[in-house]
C-alpha positions in Angstrom: 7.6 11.1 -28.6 4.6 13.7 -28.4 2.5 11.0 -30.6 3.7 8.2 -28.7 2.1 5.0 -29.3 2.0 6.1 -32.4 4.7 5.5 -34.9 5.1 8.9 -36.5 6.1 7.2 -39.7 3.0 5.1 -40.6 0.2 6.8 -38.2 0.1 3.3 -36.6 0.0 2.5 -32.8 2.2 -0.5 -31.9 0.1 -1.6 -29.2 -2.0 -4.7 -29.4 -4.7 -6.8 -27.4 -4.4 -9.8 -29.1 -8.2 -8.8 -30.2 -7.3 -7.4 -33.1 -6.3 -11.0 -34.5 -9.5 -12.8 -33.3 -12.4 -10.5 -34.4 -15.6 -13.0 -34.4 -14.1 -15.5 -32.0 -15.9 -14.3 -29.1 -12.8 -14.1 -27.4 -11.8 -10.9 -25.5 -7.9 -11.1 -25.5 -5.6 -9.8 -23.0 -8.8 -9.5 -21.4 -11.0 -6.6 -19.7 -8.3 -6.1 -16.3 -5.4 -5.5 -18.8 -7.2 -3.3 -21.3 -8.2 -1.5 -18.7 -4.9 -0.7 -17.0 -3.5 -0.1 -21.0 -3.6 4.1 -20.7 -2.1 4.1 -17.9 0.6 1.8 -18.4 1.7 3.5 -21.4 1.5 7.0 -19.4 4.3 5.2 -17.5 6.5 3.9 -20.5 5.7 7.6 -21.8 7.0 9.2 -18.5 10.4 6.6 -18.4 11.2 7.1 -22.0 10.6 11.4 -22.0 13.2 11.2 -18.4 15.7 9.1 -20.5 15.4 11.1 -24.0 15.7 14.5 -22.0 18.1 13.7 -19.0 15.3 13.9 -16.7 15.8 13.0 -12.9 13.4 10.1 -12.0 11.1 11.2 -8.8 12.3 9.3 -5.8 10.1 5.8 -5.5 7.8 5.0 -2.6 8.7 2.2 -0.7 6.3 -0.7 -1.0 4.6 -1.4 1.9 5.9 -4.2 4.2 3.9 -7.3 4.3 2.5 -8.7 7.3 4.6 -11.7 8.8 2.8 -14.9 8.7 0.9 -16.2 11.2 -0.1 -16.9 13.7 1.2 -14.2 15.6 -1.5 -12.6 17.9 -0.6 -12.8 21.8 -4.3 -12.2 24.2 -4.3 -10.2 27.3 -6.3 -11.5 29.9 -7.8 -9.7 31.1 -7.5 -6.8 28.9 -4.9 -4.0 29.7 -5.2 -0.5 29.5 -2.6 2.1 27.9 -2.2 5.6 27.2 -1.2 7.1 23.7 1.6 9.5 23.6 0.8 12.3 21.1 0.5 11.8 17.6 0.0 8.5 18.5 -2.2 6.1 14.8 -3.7 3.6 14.8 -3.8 2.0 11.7 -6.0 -1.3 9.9 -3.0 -3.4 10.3 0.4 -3.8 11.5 2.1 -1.2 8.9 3.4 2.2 8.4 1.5 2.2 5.3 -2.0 0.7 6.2 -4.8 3.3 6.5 -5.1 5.4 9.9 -8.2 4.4 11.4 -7.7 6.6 14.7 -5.6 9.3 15.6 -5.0 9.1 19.7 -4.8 12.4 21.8 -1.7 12.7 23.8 -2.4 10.5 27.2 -6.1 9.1 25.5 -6.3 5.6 27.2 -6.8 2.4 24.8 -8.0 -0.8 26.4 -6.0 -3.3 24.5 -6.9 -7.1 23.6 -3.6 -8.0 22.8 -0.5 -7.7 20.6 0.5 -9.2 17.3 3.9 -8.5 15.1 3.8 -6.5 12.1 6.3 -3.7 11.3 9.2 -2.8 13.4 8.7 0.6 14.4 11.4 2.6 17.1 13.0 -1.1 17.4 9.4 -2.7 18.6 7.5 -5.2 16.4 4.4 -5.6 18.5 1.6 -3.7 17.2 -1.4 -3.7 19.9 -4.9 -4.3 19.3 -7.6 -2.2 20.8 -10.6 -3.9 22.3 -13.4 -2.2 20.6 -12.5 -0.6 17.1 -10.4 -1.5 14.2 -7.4 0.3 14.8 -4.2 -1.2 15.6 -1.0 0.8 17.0 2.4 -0.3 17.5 3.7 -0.5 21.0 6.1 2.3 20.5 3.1 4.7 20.4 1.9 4.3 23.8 4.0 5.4 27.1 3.7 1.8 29.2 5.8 -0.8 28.8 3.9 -4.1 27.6 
């Protein structure tokens, strides 16, 4: 395992791009993305096969992030309404647990909202508003109104 790819009984490496077979083709086979991702792909098979071959515990996986239901979804306020964060209130680039925190809102900090779309339920509420000026968007849990 310590010289893996390498098969410690001919000094070879069993991986293979394909390349190797059509030197003076011109043709770059799996291509560039793949090669690319190769090391650390076979860091991975290294990792799986090392937990297996020593009774290892596997770390706990992430959840993937949810994906945005499909659209169109957005409801308008009109006019716009205002609401106020409670604390430790994100707001995030999209509907998600997982998206990127754009803004974190102080306890009672007001947020003049567009609208509301659906994205992730969150505390049994889908609706994730939108703020009128910025791109961060919080779900409707996170504020103390009711919409």
């Amino acid at each position: 395992m310590d010289q893996f790819p390498t098969a410690p009984q001919d000094g070879f490496s069993f991986v293979r791009w394909h390349q190797e077979y059509c030197i003076g083709t011109g043709k770059v086979r799996p291509g560039t993305v793949v090669m690319d991702l190769t090391k650390g792909l076979l860091a991975r098979a290294k990792e799986i096969m090392r937990r297996h071959q020593t009774g290892a515990v596997a770390p706990t996986p992430q959840p993937a992030p949810t994906p945005p239901p499909p659209g169109p979804v957005f409801v308008p306020f009109t006019p716009n309404r205002r609401f106020h964060a409670h604390a430790g209130a994100t707001g995030r680039q999209y509907g998600n647990r997982q998206a990127p925190i754009r803004k974190r809102y102080a306890d009672g900090e007001e947020i003049v909202t567009a609208g509301y779309y659906l994205g992730e339920d969150v505390n049994g509420e889908r609706r994730w508003l939108l703020p009128w000026v910025g791109p961060a968007s919080g779900p409707a849990s996170g504020v103390k109104e009711t919409i």
